[in-house]
C-alpha positions as CSV (number, residue, x, y, z in Angstrom):
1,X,-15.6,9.0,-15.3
2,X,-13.2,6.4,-14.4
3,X,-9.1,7.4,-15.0
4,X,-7.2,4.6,-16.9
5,X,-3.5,4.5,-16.9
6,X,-2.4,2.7,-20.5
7,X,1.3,1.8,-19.8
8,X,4.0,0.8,-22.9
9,X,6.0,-2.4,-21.9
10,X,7.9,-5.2,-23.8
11,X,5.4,-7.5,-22.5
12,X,2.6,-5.0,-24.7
13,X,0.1,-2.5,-23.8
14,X,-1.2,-2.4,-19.9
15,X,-4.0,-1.1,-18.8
16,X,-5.0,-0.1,-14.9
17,X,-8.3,-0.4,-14.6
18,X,-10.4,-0.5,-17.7
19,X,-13.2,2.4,-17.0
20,X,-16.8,2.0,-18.8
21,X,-16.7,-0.1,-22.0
22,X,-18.5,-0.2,-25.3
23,X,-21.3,-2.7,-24.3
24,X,-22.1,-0.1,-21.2
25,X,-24.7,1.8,-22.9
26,X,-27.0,-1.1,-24.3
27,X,-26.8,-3.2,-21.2
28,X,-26.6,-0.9,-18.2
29,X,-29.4,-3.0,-15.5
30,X,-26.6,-5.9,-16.4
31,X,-24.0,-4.5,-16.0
32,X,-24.2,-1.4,-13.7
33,X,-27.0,-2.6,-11.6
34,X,-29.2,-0.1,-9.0
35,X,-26.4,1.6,-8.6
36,X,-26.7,3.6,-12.4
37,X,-29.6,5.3,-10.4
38,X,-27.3,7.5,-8.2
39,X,-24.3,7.1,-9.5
40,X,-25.4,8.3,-12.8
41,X,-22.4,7.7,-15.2
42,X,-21.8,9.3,-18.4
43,X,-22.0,6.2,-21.1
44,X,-20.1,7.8,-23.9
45,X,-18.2,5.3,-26.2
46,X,-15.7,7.8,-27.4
47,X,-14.8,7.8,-23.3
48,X,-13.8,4.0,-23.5
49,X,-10.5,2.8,-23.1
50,X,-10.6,0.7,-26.9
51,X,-11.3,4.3,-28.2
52,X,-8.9,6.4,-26.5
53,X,-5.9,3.7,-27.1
54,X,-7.0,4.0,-31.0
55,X,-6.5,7.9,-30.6
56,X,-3.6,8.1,-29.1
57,X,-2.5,5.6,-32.2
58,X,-2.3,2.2,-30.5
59,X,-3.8,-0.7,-31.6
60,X,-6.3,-2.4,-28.6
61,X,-5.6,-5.7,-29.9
62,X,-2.3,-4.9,-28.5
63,X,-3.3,-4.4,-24.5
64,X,-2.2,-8.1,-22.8
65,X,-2.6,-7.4,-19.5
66,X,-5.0,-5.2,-17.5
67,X,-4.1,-4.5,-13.7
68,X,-7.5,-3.5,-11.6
69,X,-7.6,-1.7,-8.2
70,X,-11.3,-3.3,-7.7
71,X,-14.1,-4.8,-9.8
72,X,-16.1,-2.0,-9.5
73,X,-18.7,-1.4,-12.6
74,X,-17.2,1.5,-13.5
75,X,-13.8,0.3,-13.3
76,X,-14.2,-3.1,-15.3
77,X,-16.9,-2.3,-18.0
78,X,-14.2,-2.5,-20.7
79,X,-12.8,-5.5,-19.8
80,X,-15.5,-6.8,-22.5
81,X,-13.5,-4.7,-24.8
82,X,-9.9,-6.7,-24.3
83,X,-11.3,-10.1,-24.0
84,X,-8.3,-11.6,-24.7
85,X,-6.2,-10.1,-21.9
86,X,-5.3,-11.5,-18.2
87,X,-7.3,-9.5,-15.6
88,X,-4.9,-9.1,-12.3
89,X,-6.7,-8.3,-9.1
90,X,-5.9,-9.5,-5.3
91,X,-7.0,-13.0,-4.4
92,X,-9.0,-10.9,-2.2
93,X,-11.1,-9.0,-4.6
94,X,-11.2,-11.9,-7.0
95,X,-12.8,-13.9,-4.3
96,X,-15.3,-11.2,-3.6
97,X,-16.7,-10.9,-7.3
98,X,-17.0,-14.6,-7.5
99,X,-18.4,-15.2,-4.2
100,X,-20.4,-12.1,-3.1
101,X,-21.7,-11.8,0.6
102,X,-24.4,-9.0,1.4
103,X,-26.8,-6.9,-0.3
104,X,-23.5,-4.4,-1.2
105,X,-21.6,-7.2,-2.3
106,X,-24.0,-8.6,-4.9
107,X,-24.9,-5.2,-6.0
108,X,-21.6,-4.0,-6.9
109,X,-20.5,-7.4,-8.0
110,X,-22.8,-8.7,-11.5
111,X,-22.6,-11.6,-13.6
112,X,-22.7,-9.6,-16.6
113,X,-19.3,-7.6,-16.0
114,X,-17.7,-11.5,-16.6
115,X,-20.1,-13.2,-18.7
116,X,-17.0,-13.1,-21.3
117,X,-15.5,-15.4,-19.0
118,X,-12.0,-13.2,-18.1
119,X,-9.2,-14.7,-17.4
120,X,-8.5,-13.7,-13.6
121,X,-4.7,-13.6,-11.9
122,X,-4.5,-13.3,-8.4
123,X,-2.3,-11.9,-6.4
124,X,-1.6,-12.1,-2.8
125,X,0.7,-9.0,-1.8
126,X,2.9,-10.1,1.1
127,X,2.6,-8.7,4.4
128,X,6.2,-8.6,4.8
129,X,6.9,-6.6,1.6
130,X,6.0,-2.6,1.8
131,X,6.1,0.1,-0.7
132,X,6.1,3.8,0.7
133,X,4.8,2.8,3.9
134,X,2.2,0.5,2.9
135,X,1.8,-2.9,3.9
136,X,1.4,-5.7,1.7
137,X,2.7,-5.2,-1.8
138,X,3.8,-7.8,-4.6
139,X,5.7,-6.4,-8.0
140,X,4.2,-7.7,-11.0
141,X,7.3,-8.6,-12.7
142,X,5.3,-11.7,-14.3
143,X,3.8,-8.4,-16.4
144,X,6.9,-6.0,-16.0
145,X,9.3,-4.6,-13.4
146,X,8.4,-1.5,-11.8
147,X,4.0,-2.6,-11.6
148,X,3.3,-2.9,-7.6
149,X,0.3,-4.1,-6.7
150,X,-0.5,-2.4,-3.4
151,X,-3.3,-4.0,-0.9
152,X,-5.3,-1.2,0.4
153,X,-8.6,-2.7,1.5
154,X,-11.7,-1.0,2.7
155,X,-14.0,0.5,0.0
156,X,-14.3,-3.2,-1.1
157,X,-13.1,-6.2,0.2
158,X,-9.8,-6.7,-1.8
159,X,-9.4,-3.0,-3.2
160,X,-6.1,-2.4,-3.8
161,X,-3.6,0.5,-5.6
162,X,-1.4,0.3,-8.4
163,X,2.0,2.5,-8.4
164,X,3.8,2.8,-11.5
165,X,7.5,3.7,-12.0
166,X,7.5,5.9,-14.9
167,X,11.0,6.8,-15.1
168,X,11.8,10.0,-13.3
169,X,8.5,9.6,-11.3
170,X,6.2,6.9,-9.7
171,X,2.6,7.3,-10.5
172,X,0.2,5.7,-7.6
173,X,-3.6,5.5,-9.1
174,X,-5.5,5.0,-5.8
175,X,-8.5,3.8,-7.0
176,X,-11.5,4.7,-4.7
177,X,-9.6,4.5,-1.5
178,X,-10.7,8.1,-1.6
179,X,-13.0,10.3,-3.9
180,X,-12.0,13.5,-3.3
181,X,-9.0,15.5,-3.0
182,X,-10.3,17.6,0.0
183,X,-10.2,14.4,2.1
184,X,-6.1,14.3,2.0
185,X,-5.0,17.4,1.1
186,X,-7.2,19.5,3.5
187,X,-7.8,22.3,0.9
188,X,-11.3,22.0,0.8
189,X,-14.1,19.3,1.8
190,X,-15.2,16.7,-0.3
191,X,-19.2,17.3,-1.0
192,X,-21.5,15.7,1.5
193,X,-23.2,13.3,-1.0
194,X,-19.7,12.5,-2.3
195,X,-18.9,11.4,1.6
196,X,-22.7,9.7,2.4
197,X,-22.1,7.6,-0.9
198,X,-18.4,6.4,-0.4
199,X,-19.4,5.4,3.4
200,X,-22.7,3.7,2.2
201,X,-21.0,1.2,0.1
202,X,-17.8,1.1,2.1
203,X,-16.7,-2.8,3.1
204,X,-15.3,-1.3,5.6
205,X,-15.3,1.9,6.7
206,X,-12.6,1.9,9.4
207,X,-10.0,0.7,6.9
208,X,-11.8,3.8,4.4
209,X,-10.6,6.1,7.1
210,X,-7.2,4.7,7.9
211,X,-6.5,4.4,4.2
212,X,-7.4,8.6,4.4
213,X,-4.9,9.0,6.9
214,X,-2.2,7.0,5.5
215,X,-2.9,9.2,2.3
216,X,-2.8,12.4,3.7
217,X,0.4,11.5,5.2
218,X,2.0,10.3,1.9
219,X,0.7,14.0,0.8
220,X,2.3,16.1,3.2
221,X,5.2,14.5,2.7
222,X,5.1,16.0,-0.7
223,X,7.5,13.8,-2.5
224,X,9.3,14.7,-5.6
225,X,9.3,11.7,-7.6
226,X,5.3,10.7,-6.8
227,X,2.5,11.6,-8.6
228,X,-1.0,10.8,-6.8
229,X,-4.2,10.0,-8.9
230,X,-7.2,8.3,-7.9
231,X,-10.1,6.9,-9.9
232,X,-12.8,10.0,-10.1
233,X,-11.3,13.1,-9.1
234,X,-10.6,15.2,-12.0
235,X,-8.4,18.0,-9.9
236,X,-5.7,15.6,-9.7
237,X,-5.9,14.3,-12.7
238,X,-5.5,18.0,-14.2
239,X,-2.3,18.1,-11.9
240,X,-0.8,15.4,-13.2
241,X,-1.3,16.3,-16.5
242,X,0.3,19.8,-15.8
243,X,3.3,18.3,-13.8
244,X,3.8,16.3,-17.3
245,X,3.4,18.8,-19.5
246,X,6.2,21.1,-17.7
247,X,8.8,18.2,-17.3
248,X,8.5,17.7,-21.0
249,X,8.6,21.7,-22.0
């Protein structure tokens, strides 16, 4: 399971990150690679992004822009599913899908996740901009105000997080700079083939762990206004559904 943000704006329906998409299922050595053998995803179409905007009573058709934290396979099998939308991703990570370098690199990167030819936006977030603490950020105001685009490199080579001002709170989706929530909040540990994968496939790992640190920090600090999510871990992802659910009561 991938977690999707769908956001409303005047410019249309945004996505981050597009999870597993319809054609998954029937194409998965294309699309997933080697990696469907251990990772082991759950290819259920009523899971998609196109389905889940249709229950919640939007129209797909109506998603112009979809914002990615990494081209992961899991995190860009629907993309198929929006073809006609612009795909924003760091220069970094754009390069890296287009150019792979390494076995890792040309595993997790497939032909088949583009061969609807996507229309890529890059984005170079500037050194000299921060958000929170963290280097390199860029607004996405070409999309709407208040979508920052965060670099955050290290489980692949132009990863990057997405925080969201959603009013009375920002939402930062982290992506797979970390996988569980043990690794920043200190509650528990993250399981040890949970750890063994998500240094196997690290870029680089030095930047994984400095990204942990810089994490935990943001956590301790506990801030009001910020909710944290990242892409897999389904105890935050009940968190921030209860945090919503008592600021609407």
């Amino acid at each position: 399971m991938c977690h999707v943000l769908l956001l409303e704006t005047d410019a249309g329906l945004v996505l981050v990150d597009s999870g597993l998409g319809l054609r998954d299922p029937h194409d998965r050595a294309n699309r997933f690679g080697p990696a469907r053998f251990y990772v082991r995803p759950a290819y259920d179409p009523e899971e998609s992004a196109c389905r889940q905007i249709t229950r919640l009573g939007f129209d797909p058709k109506d998603v112009r822009h979809i914002v990615l934290t990494h081209f992961d396979a899991d995190h860009v099998g629907g993309l198929a599913d929006f073809p006609w939308a612009r795909i924003h991703l760091t220069a970094a990570e754009a390069f890296a899908a287009l150019h792979p370098r390494g076995l890792t690199e040309k595993q997790r990167y497939l032909p088949g996740e583009r061969d609807h030819h996507p229309v890529l936006v890059e984005h170079t977030p500037s050194a000299s901009e921060a958000w929170r603490g963290f280097p390199g950020a860029k607004e996405l105001t070409g999309i709407a105000a208040g979508i920052i685009l965060i670099n955050l490199p290290g489980h692949s080579r132009g990863h990057a997080a997405v925080a969201v001002d959603a009013g009375e709170r920002w939402i930062l989706h982290a992506g797979d700079s970390f996988y569980h929530h043990g690794q920043i909040d200190g509650t528990t540990k993250a399981p040890k083939g949970l750890r063994a994968m998500e240094r196997l496939i690290a870029h680089d790992w030095a930047k994984v762990k400095a990204n942990h640190q810089r994490l935990t920090e943001l956590w301790a600090t506990a801030e009001p206004d910020l909710v944290l999510v990242n892409a897999h871990d389904p105890h935050l992802l009940r968190e921030a559904q209860r945090r919503n659910r008592e600021e609407h009561s």
